[in-house]
KEVEXVEX-277560 format. One record per residue (C-alpha): x, y, z. Coordinates in steps of 0.5 Angstrom, whole numbers, padded with zeros to 4 digits, always signed. Layout:
N
XYZ
...
***
This chain:
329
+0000+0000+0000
+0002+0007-0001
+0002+0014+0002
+0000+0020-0002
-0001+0027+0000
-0007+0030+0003
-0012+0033+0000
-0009+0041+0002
-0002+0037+0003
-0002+0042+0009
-0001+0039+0017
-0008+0042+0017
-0010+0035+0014
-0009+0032+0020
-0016+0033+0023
-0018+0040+0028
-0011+0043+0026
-0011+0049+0025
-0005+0055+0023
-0004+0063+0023
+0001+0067+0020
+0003+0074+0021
+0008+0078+0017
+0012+0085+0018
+0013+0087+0010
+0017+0092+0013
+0021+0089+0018
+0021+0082+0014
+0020+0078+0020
+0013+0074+0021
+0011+0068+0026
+0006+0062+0025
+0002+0059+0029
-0001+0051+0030
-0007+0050+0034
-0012+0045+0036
-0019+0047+0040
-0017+0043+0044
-0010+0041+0047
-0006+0036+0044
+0000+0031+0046
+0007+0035+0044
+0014+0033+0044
+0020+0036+0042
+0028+0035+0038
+0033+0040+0038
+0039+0037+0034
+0041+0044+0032
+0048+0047+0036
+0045+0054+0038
+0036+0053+0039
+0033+0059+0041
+0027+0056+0045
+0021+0057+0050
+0017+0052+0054
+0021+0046+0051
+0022+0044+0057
+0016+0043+0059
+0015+0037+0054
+0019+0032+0057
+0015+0026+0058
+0017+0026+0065
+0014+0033+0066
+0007+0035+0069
+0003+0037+0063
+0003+0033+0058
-0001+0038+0053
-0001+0044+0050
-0006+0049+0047
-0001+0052+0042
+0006+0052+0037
+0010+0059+0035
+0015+0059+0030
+0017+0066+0030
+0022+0071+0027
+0026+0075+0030
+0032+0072+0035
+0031+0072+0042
+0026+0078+0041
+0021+0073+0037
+0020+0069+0044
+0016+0075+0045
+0010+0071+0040
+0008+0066+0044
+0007+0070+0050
+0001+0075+0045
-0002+0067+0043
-0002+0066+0051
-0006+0072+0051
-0010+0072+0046
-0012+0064+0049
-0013+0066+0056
-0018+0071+0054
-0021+0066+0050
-0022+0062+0056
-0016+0056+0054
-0010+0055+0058
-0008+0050+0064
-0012+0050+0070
-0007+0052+0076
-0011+0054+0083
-0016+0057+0079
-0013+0061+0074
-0012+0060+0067
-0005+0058+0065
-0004+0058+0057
+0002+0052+0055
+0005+0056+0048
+0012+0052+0048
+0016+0056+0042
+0022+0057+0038
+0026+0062+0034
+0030+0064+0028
+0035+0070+0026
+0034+0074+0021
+0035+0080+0024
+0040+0082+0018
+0036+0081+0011
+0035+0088+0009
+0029+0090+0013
+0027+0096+0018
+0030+0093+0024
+0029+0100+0029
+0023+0099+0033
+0021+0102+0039
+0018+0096+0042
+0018+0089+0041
+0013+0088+0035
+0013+0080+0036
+0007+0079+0042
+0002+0084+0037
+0004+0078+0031
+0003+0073+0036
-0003+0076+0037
-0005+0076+0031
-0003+0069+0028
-0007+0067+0033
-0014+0070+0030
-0011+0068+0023
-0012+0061+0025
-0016+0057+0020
-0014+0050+0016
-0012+0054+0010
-0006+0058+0010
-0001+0061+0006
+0007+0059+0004
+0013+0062+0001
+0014+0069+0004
+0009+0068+0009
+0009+0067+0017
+0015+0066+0020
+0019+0064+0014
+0018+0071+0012
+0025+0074+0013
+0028+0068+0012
+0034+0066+0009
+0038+0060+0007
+0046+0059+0005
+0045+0063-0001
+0038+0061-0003
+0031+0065+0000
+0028+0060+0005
+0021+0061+0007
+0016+0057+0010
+0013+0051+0007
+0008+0045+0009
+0006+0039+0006
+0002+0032+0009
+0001+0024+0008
-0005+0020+0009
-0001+0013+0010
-0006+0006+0007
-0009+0006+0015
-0012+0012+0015
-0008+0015+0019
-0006+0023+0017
+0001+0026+0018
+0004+0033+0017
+0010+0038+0018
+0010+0045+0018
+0017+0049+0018
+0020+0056+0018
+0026+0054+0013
+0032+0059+0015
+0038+0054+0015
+0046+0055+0013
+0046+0050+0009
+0043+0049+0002
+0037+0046+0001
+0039+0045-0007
+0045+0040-0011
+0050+0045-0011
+0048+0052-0015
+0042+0048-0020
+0035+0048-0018
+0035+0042-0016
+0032+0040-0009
+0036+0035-0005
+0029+0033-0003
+0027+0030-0010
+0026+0023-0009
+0021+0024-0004
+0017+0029-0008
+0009+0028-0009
+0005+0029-0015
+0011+0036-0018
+0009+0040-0011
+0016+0044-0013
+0018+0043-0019
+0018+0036-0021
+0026+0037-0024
+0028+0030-0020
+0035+0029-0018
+0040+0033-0023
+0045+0028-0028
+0051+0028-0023
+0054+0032-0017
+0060+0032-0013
+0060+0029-0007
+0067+0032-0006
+0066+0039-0005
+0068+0042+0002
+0061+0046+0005
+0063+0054+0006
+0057+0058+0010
+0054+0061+0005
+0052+0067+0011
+0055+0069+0016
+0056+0065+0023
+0049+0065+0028
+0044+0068+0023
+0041+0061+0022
+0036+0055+0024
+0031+0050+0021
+0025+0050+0026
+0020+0046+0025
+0013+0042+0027
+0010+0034+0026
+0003+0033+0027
-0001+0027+0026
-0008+0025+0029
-0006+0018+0032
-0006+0017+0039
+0001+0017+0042
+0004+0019+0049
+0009+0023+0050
+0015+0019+0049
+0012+0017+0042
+0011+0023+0040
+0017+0025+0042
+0020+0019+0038
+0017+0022+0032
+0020+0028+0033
+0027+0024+0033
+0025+0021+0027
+0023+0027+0023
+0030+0030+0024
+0032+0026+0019
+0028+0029+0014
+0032+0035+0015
+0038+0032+0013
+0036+0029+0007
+0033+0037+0004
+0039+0041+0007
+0046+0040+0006
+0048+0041+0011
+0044+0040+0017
+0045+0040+0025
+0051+0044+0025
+0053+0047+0031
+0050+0054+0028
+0044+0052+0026
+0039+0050+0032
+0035+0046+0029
+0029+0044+0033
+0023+0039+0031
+0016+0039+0036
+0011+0033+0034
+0004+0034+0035
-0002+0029+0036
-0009+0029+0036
-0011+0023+0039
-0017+0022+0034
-0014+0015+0031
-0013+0009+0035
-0007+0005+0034
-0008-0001+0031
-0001-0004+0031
+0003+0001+0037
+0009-0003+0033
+0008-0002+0026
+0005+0004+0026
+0010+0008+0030
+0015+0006+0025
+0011+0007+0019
+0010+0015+0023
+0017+0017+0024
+0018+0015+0017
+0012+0019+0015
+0014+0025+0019
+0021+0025+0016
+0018+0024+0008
+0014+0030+0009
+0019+0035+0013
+0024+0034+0007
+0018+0035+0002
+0016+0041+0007
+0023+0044+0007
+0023+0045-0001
+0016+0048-0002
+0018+0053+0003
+0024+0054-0002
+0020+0053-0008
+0014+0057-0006
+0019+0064-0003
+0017+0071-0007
+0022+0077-0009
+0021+0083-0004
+0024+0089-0004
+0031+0090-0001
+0032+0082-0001
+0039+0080+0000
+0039+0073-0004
+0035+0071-0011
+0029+0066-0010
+0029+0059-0013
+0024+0063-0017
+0030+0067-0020
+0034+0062-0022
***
């Protein structure tokens, strides 16, 4: 039996799922939310050298809460983290949030890239990021934009214009998987200077481009940074509707990661901070906990790979950018 995309192939195929972006244009910098009505199961992987995090420790599987009500991927280095706290607010006011002698206590664990040297205005009086935060949170819906949008908006890669990029299977059980990511890396996701994807042989139905696998390359090249040191990270979120725990959540975390190293060259360098959450709704029973994990953690890392390409393939030209879109090319 065979996988195929689902019918948005976005992570929103996965049932009750829902995501909001917000952009600055001028500032080129944005955020992106994932959330459910409900909270849902979450773990997390850093393989990165240099994460920039909130809440990720709350998601051990040995920690108190076991749920969370929302995701932020966001822009704007550390000041980004300040995205999440806007989606706690604006949670909290809607009445979610973890209930704590007799408050309401929003879980928003979130993750950060830099791309606070991309040509955009970056002289704010006030951190912009909780008014983006906020406003994610009241653009969620299953449909949502790619490319330059949400907290791809700013982002670059080792010498291509990164973006943000989503794509989603349904496996022959039934069960739906999805990855969203903020594609921001220091390495490449193309074979050396062509417009061919490192993710080619996992792309689904021409989702970017359809050019396969150029005739050669050289496995010989040594890799330069193609940007300067510490700008750069792949931030990333795995879903899917199966009942996992904790642990087995955070074990397809574990196992998307290898869908980042098959459409980035390289990845997981100590200057990247390279981060996958996985998220499950619990909708769909397992039928065999043995197969259908392993089946899981293969579907999360095909769909990131393709993910991370569509983000690249997806990016637009803007005014004052510092690298050429794949578009371009």
């Amino acid at each position: 039996m065979a996988m195929h995309p689902g019918p948005r192939n976005l992570i929103t195929d996965v049932p009750g799922l829902r995501v909001g972006n917000a952009e600055d244009h001028a500032i080129k910098t944005g955020c992106t939310v994932l959330l459910a009505d409900t909270p849902f199961v979450a773990g997390v992987n850093v393989m990165g050298g240099a994460p920039g995090t909130r809440e990720t420790d709350l998601l051990a599987p040995d920690r108190l809460v076991q749920a969370v009500d929302a995701l932020v991927l966001s822009g704007g280095s550390a000041f980004g983290l300040d995205a999440a706290s806007g989606v706690a607010d604006g949670l909290r006011a809607a009445g979610r949030g973890f209930a704590a002698s007799g408050a309401l206590v929003p879980i928003v664990p979130g993750a950060i890239l830099y791309d606070l040297n991309n040509g955009g205005a970056k002289d704010w009086a006030d951190n912009p990021y909780k008014a983006l935060g906020r406003a994610a949170l009241a653009a969620a819906r299953p449909d949502f934009a790619l490319g330059t949008a949400g907290a791809g908006t700013g982002a670059m890669t080792g010498w291509i214009k990164g973006g943000l990029g989503s794509a989603s299977v349904v496996l022959s059980s039934g069960i739906t998987v999805g990855a969203l990511v903020a594609v921001n890396a220091l390495g490449s996701p193309m074979i050396g200077e062509s417009r061919h994807f490192w993710a080619a042989p996992w792309e689904m139905q021409g989702e970017f481009g359809g050019l396969g696998w150029p005739g050669e390359f050289d496995p010989t090249l040594e890799p330069r940074p193609g940007k300067a040191m510490r700008e750069a990270t792949t931030i990333a979120i795995v879903a899917t509707d199966a009942n996992l725990s904790q642990a087995q959540a955070t074990r397809m975390a574990t196992a998307a990661q290898d869908g980042m190293a098959r459409a980035l060259s390289p990845a997981h360098t100590p200057l990247d901070g390279d981060l996958v959450f996985a998220v499950a709704t619990g909708a769909q029973a397992l039928t065999d906990p043995v197969a259908d994990t392993y089946q899981l953690g293969h579907a999360a890392a095909v769909c990131l790979s393709r993910a991370i390409a569509r983000a690249v393939y997806l990016a637009r030209p803007m005014p004052d950018d510092r690298q050429p879109c794949w578009a371009d090319l």
